[in-house]
SEBAFI-731609 format. One record per residue (C-alpha): x, y, z; residue in three letters; residue number from 1. Coordinates in steps of 0.2 Angstrom, whole numbers, plus 5000, padded with zeros to 4 digits. Example, Ala and Ser with C-alpha at 12.3 -4.5 7.8 and 13.67 -1.06 7.14 Angstrom:
east: 5062&north: 4978&up: 5039&r: ALA&k: 1
east: 5068&north: 4995&up: 5036&r: SER&k: 2
END
This chain:
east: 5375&north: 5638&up: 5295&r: UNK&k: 1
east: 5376&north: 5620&up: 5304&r: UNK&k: 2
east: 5381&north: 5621&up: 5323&r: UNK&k: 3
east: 5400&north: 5619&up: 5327&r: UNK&k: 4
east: 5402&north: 5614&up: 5346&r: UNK&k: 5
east: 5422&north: 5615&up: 5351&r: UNK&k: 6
east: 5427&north: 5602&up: 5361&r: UNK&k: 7
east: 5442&north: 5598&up: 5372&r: UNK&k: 8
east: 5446&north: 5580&up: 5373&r: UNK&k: 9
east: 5458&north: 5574&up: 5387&r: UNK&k: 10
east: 5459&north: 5555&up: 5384&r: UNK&k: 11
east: 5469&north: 5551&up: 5400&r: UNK&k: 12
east: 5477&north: 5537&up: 5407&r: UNK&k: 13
east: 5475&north: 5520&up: 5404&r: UNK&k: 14
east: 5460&north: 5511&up: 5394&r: UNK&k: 15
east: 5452&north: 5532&up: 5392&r: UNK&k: 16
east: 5464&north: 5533&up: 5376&r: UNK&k: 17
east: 5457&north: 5516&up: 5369&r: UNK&k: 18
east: 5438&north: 5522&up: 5371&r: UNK&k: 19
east: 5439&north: 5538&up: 5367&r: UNK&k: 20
east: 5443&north: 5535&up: 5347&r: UNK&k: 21
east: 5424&north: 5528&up: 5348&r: UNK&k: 22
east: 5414&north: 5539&up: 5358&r: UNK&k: 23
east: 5422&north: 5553&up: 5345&r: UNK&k: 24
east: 5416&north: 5541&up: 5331&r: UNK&k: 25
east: 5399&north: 5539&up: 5337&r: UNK&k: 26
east: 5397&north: 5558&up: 5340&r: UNK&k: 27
east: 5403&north: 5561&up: 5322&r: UNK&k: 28
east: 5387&north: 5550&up: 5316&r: UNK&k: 29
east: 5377&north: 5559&up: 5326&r: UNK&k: 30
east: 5380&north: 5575&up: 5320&r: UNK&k: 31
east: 5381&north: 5569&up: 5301&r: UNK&k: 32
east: 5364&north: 5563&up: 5303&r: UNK&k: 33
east: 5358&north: 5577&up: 5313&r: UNK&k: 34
east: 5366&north: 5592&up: 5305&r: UNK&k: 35
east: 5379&north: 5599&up: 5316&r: UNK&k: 36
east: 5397&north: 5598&up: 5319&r: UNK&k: 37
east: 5413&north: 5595&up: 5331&r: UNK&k: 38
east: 5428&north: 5604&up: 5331&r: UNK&k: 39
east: 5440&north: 5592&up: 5343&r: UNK&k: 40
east: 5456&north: 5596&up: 5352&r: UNK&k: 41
east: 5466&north: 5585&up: 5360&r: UNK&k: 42
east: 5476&north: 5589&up: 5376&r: UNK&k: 43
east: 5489&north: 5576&up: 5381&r: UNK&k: 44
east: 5486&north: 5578&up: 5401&r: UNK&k: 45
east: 5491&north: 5562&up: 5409&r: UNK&k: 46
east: 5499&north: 5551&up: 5420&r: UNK&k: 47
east: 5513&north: 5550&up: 5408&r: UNK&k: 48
east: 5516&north: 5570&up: 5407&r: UNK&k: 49
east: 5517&north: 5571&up: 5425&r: UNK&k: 50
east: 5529&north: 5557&up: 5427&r: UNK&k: 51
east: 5541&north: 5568&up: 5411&r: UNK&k: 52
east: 5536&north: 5587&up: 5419&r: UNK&k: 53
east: 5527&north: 5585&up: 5435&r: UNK&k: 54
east: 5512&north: 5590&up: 5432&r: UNK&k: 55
east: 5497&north: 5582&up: 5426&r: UNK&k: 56
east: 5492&north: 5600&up: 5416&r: UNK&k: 57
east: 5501&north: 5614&up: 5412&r: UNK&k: 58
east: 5500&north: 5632&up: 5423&r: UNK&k: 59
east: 5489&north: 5637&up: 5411&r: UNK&k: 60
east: 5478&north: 5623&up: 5409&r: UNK&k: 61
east: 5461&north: 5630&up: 5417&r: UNK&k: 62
east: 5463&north: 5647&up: 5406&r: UNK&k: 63
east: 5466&north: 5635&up: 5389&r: UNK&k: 64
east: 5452&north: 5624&up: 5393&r: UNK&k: 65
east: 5438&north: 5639&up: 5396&r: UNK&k: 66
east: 5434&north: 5644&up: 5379&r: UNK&k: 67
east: 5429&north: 5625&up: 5376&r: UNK&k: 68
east: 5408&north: 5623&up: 5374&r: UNK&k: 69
east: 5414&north: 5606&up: 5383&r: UNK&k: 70
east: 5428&north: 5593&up: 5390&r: UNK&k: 71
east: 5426&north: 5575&up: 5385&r: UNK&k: 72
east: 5437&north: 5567&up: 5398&r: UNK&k: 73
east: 5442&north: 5547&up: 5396&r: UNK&k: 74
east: 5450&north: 5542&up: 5412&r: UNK&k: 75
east: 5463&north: 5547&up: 5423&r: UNK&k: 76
east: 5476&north: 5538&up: 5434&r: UNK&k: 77
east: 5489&north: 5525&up: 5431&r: UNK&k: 78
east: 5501&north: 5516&up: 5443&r: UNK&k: 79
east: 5517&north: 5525&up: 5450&r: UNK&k: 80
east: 5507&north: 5539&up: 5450&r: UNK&k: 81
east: 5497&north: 5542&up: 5466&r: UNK&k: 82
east: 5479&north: 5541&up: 5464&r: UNK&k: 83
east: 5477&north: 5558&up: 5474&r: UNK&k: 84
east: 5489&north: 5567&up: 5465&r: UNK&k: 85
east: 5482&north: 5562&up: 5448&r: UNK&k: 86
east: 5467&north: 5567&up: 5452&r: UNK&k: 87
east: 5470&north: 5584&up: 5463&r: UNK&k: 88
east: 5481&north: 5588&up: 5447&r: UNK&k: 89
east: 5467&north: 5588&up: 5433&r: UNK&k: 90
east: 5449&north: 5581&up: 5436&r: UNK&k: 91
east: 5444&north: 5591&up: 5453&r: UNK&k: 92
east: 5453&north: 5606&up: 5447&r: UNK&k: 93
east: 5442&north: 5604&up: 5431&r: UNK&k: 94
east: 5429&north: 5600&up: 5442&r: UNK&k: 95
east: 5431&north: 5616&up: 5452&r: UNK&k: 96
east: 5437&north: 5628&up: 5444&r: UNK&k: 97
east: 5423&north: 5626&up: 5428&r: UNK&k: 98
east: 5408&north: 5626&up: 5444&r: UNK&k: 99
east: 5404&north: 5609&up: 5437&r: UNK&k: 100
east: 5393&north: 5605&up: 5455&r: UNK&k: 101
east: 5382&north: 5593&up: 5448&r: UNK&k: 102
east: 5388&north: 5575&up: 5444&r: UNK&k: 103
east: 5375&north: 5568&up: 5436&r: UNK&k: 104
east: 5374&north: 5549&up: 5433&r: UNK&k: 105
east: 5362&north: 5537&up: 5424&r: UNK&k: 106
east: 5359&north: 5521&up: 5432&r: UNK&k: 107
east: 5347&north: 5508&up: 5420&r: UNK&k: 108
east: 5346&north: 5491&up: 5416&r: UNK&k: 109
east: 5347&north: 5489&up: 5394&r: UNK&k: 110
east: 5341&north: 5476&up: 5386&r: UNK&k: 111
east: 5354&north: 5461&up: 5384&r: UNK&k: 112
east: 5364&north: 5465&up: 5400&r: UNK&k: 113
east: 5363&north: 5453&up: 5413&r: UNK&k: 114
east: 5360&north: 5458&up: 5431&r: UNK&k: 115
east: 5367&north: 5450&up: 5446&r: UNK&k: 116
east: 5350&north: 5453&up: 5452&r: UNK&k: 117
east: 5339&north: 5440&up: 5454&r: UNK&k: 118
east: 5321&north: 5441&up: 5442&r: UNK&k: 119
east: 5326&north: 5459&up: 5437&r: UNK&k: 120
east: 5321&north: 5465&up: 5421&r: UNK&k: 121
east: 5325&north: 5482&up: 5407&r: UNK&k: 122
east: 5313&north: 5496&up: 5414&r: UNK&k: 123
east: 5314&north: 5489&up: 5433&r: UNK&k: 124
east: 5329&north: 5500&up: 5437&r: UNK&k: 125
east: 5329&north: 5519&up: 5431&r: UNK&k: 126
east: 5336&north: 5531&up: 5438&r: UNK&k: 127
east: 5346&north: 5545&up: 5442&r: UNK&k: 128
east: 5360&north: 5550&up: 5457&r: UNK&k: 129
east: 5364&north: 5567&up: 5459&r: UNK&k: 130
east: 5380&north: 5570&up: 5466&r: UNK&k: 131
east: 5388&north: 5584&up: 5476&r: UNK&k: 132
east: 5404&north: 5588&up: 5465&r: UNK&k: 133
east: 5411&north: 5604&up: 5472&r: UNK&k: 134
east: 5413&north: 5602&up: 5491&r: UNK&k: 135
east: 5406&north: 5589&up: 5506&r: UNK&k: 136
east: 5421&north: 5579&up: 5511&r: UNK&k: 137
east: 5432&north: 5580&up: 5496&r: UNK&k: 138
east: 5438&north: 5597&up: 5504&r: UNK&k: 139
east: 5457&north: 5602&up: 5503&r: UNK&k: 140
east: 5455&north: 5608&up: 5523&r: UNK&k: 141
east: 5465&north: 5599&up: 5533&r: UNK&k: 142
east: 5483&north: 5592&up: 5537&r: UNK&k: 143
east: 5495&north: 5580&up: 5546&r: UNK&k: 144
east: 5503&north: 5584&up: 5564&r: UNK&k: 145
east: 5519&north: 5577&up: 5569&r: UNK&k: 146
east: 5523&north: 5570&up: 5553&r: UNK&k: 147
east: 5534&north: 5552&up: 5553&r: UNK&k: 148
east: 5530&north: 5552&up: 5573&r: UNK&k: 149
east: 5523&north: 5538&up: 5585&r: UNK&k: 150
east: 5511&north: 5554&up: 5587&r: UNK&k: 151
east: 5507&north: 5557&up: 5568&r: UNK&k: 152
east: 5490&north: 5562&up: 5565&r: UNK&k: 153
east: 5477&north: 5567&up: 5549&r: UNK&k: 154
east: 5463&north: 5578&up: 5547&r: UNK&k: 155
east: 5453&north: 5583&up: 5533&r: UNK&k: 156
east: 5437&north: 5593&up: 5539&r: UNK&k: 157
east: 5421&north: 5589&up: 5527&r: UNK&k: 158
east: 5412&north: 5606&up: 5520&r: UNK&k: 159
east: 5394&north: 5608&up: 5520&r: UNK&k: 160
east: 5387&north: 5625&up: 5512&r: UNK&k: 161
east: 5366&north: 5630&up: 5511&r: UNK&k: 162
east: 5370&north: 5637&up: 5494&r: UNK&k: 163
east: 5382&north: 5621&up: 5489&r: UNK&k: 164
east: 5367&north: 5608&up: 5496&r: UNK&k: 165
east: 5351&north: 5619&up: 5489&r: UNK&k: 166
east: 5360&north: 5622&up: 5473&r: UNK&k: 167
east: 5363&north: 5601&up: 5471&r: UNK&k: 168
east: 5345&north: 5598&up: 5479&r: UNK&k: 169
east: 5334&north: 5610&up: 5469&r: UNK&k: 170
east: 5343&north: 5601&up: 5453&r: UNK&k: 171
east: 5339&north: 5586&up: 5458&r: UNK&k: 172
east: 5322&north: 5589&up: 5461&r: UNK&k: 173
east: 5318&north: 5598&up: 5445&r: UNK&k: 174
east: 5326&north: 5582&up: 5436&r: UNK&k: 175
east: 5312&north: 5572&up: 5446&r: UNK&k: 176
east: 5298&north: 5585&up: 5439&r: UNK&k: 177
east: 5302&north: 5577&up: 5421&r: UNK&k: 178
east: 5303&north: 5560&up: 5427&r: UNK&k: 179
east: 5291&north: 5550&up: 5442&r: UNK&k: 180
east: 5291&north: 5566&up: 5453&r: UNK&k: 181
east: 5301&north: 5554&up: 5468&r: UNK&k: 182
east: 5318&north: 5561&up: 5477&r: UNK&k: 183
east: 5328&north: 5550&up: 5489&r: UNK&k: 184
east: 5340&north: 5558&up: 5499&r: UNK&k: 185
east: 5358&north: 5551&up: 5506&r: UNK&k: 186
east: 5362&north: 5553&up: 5524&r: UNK&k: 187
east: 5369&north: 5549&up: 5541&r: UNK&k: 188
east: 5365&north: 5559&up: 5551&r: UNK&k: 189
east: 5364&north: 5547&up: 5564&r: UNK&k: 190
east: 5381&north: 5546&up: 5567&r: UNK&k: 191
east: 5390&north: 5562&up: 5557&r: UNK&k: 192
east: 5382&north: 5573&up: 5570&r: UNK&k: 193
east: 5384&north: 5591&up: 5562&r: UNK&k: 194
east: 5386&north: 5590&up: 5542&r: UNK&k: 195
east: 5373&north: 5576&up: 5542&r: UNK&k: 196
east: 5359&north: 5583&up: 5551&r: UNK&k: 197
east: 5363&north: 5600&up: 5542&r: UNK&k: 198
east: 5360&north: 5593&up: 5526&r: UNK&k: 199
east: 5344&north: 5584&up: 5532&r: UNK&k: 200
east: 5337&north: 5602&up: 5537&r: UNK&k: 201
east: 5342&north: 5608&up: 5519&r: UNK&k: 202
east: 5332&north: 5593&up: 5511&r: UNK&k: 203
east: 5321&north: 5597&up: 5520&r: UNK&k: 204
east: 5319&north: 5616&up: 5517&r: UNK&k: 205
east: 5321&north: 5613&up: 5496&r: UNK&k: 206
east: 5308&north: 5599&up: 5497&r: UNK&k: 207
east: 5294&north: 5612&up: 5503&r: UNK&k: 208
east: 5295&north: 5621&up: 5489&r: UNK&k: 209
east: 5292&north: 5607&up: 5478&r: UNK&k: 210
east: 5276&north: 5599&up: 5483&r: UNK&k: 211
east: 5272&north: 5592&up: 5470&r: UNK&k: 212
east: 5287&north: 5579&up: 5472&r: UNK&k: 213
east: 5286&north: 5565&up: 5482&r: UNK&k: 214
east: 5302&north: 5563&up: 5497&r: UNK&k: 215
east: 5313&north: 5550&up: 5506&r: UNK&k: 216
east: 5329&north: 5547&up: 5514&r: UNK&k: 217
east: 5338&north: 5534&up: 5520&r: UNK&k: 218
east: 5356&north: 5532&up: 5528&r: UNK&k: 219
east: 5367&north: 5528&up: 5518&r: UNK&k: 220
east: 5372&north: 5508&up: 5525&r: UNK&k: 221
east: 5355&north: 5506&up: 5523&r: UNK&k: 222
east: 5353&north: 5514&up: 5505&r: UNK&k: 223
east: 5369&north: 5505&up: 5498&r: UNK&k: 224
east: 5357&north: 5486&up: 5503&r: UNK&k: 225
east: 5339&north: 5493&up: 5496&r: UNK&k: 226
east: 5351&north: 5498&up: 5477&r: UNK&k: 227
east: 5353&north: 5479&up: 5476&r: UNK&k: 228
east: 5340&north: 5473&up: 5485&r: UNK&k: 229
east: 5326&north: 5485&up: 5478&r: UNK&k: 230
east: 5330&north: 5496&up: 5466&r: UNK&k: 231
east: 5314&north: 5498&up: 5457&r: UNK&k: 232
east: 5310&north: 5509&up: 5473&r: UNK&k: 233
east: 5321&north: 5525&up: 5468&r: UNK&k: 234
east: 5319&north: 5538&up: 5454&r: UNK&k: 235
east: 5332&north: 5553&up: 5456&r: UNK&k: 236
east: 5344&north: 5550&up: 5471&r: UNK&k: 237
east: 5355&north: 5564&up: 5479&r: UNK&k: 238
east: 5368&north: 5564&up: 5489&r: UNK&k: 239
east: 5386&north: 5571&up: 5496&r: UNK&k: 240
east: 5402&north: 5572&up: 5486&r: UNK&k: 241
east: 5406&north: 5554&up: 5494&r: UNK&k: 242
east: 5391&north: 5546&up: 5497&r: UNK&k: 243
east: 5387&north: 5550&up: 5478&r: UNK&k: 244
east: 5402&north: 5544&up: 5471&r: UNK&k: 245
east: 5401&north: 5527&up: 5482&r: UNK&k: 246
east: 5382&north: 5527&up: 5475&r: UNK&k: 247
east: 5384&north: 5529&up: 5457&r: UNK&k: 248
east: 5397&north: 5516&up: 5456&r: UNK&k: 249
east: 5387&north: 5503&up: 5466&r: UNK&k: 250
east: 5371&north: 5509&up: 5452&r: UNK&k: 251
east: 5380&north: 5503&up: 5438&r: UNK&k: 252
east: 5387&north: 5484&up: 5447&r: UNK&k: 253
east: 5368&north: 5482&up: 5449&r: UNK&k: 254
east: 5364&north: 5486&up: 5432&r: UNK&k: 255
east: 5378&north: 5471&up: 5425&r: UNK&k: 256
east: 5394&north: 5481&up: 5421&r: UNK&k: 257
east: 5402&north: 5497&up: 5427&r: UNK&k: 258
east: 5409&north: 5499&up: 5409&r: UNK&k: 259
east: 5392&north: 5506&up: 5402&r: UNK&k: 260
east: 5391&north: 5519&up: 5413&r: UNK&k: 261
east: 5392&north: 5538&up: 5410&r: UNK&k: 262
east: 5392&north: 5553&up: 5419&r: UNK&k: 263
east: 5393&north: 5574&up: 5417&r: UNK&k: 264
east: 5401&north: 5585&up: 5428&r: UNK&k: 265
east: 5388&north: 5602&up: 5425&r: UNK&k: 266
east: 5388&north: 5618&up: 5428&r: UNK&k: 267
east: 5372&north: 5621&up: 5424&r: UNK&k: 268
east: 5372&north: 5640&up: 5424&r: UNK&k: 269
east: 5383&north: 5637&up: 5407&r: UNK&k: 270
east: 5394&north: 5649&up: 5413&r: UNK&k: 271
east: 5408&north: 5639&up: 5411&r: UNK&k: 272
east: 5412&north: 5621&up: 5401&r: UNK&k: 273
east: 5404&north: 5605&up: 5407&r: UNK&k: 274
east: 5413&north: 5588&up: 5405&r: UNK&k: 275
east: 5407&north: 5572&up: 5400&r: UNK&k: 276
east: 5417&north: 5557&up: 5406&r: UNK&k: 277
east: 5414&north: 5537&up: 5409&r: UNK&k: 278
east: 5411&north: 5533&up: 5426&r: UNK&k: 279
east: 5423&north: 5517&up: 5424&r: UNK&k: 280
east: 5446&north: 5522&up: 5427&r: UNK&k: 281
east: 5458&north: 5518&up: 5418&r: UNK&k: 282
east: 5458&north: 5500&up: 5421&r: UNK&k: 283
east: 5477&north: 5498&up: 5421&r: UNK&k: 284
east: 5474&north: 5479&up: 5423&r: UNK&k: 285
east: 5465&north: 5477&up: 5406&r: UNK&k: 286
east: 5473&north: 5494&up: 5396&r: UNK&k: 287
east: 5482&north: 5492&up: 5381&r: UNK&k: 288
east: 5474&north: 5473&up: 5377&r: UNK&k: 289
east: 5459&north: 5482&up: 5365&r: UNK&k: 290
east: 5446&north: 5474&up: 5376&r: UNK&k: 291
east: 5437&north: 5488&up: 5388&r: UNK&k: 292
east: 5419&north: 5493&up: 5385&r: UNK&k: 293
east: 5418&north: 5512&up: 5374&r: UNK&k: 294
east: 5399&north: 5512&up: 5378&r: UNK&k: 295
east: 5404&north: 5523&up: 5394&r: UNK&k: 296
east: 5412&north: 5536&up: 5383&r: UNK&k: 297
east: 5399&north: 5534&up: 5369&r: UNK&k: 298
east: 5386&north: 5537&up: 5383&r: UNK&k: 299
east: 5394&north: 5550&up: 5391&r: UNK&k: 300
east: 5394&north: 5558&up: 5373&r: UNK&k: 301
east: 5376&north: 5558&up: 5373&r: UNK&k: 302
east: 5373&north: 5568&up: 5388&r: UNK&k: 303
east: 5384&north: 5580&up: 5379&r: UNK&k: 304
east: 5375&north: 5582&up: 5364&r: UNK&k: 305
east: 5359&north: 5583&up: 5376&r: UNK&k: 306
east: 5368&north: 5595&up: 5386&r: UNK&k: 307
east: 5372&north: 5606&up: 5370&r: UNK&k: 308
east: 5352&north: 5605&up: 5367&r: UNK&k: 309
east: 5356&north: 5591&up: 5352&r: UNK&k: 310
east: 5341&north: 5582&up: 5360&r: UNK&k: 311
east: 5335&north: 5571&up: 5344&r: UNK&k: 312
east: 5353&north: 5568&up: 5343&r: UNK&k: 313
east: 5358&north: 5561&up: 5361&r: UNK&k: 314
east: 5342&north: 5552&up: 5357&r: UNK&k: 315
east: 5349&north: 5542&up: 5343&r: UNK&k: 316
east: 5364&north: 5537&up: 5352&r: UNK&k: 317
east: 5357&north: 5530&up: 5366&r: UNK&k: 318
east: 5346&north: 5520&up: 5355&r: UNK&k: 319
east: 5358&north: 5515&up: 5345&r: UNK&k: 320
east: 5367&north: 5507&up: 5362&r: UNK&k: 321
east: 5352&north: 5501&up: 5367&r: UNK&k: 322
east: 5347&north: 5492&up: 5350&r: UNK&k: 323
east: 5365&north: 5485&up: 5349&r: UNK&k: 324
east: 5367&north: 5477&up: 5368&r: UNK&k: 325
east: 5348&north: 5471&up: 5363&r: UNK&k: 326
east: 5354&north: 5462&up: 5349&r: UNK&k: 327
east: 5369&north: 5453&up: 5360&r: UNK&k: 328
east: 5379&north: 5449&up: 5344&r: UNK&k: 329
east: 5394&north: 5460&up: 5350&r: UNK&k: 330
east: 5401&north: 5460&up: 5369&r: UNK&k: 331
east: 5415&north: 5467&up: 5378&r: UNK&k: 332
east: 5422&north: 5454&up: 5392&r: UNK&k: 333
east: 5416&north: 5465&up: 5404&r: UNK&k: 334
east: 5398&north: 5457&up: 5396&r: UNK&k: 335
east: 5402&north: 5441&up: 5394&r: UNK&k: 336
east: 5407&north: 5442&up: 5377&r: UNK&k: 337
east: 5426&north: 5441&up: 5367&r: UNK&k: 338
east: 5424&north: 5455&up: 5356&r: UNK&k: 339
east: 5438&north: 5471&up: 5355&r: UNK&k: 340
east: 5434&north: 5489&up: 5360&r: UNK&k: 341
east: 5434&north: 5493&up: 5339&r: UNK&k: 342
east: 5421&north: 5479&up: 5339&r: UNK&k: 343
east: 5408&north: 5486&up: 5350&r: UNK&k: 344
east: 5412&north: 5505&up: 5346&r: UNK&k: 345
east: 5409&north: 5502&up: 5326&r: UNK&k: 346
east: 5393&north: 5492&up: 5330&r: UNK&k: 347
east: 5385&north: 5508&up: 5341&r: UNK&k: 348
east: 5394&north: 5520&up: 5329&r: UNK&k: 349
east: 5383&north: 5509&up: 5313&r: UNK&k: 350
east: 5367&north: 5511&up: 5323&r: UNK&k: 351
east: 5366&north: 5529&up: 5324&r: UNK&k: 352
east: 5353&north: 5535&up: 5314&r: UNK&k: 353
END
């Protein structure tokens, strides 16, 4: 019997419920061509429930989602809703709860995207950052003191754990060993004087037991200039929760267009569901006009399928992206182009073979 993956799908907020009909589509081809099969539920969790109930997801949302071999997320937040409380209500919970500690994000230059890099072409920029996604500074220690004072203050204490940098590390330099064998590391420890240096001696420590694997580091002001003004030099790149999450939204600018960009939040012990999500919002400012780029969501769906060990399959998606941006016939705004989500979503979808 074919393969049946169950999959939650959480469209969100935004222009996450225009994409998301098209990466379901192009995952459909996939596994039409490639002999396996979806079962989809759809969760309304949103910006829109909260603003009717209060809460972004039900009480028992964690226990629902668990039985799920995977979450494919669209996007979450929407204005008159917080940004923090959208997101402290469903994506890090998810994040969290599910021990989905790696954030894994693609950054590479396809064929018919323009770069505002100068004299950059496809194959100059590959690679990987590998972010932190369960501690560092997105912790919930900390509070405010003399609340609606002249004297009002806030803290928030960043977390550093060996177990939670090894775990992120080792990852990223077992990713290396199947690509150029290079890891970068994100610091600062030249101004954050305990968490910094502490991850530095981590790096350090992991980095022995891979010999084999080349090492750098840079801080991170310093790192953010060489992404644009060399980014040829990098291969896997890991960092903190922040300093990924700054890093892999500046990777994609370089590459022409945050809207092709996907990500997966991993557990990679598989002991609970992974999630696969764009690493674009919900783009209030463009939502609801039929416009936004789906090769995000389409992408992200790939590293699913990869991600369930649908390799050949994951393979065909990202060709048939990369054959359809090549071609140039269809484009999202976002690349210059007039065509409609539906446009660019049915052209990938054709492709997948």
């Amino acid at each position: 019997m074919a393969k049946t993956y169950r999959v939650a799908v959480i469209a969100g907020d935004g222009i996450g419920v225009e994409v998301m009909p098209e990466g379901i589509a192009a995952m459909e081809a996939a596994a039409r061509a490639y002999g396996f099969g979806f079962e989809w539920t759809e969760f309304d969790w949103n910006c829109e429930r909260f603003a009717k109930t209060g809460q972004m997801m039900p009480e028992d949302g964690l226990a629902t989602l668990r039985p799920y071999d995977a979450v494919y997320l669209g996007a979450v937040g929407y204005p008159g809703v917080p940004d923090h409380v959208s997101l402290w209500g469903l994506l890090i919970p998810l994040r969290r709860h599910f021990r989905q500690y790696i954030n894994l994000r693609p950054v590479r230059l396809l064929q018919g995207v323009d770069t505002p890099l100068k004299d950059r072409r496809p194959g100059d920029i590959d690679f990987y950052v590998v972010r932190e996604n369960n501690e560092g500074e997105y912790s919930e220690i900390g509070g405010r003191l003399y609340t609606g004072s002249e004297h009002e203050m806030a803290m928030q204490q960043t977390v550093f754990t060996k177990r939670g940098c090894d775990r992120v590390m080792r990852y990223a330099f077992e990713l290396a060993r199947t690509r150029k064998k290079h890891v970068t590391s994100a610091t600062k420890s030249n101004g954050i004087i305990h968490t910094m240096p502490f991850w530095d001696e981590r790096f350090a420590a992991v980095a022995r037991d891979y010999p084999d694997v080349r090492i750098d580091q840079y801080h991170i002001d310093i790192l953010t200039a060489h992404f644009v003004r060399h980014p040829d030099w990098f291969d896997v790149v890991v960092g903190s929760n922040l300093f990924g999450d700054i890093l892999s939204d500046l990777g994609p600018a370089v590459v022409g267009s945050i809207g092709i960009a996907p990500s997966g939040n991993i557990n990679p012990e598989r002991e609970y569901p992974s999630m696969f999500e764009p690493v674009h919002g919900s783009a209030p400012d463009i939502a609801g006009r039929g416009i936004a780029n789906p090769i995000g969501q389409i992408w992200s769906g790939a590293m699913m399928l990869d991600h369930f060990g649908e390799n050949a399959a994951a393979a065909a998606v990202e060709r048939a992206i990369t054959e359809v941006l090549a071609e140039g016939g269809v484009r999202t705004p976002d690349l210059g182009g007039n065509a409609g989500t539906k446009d660019l979503g049915a052209a990938v979808t054709a492709a997948v073979r």
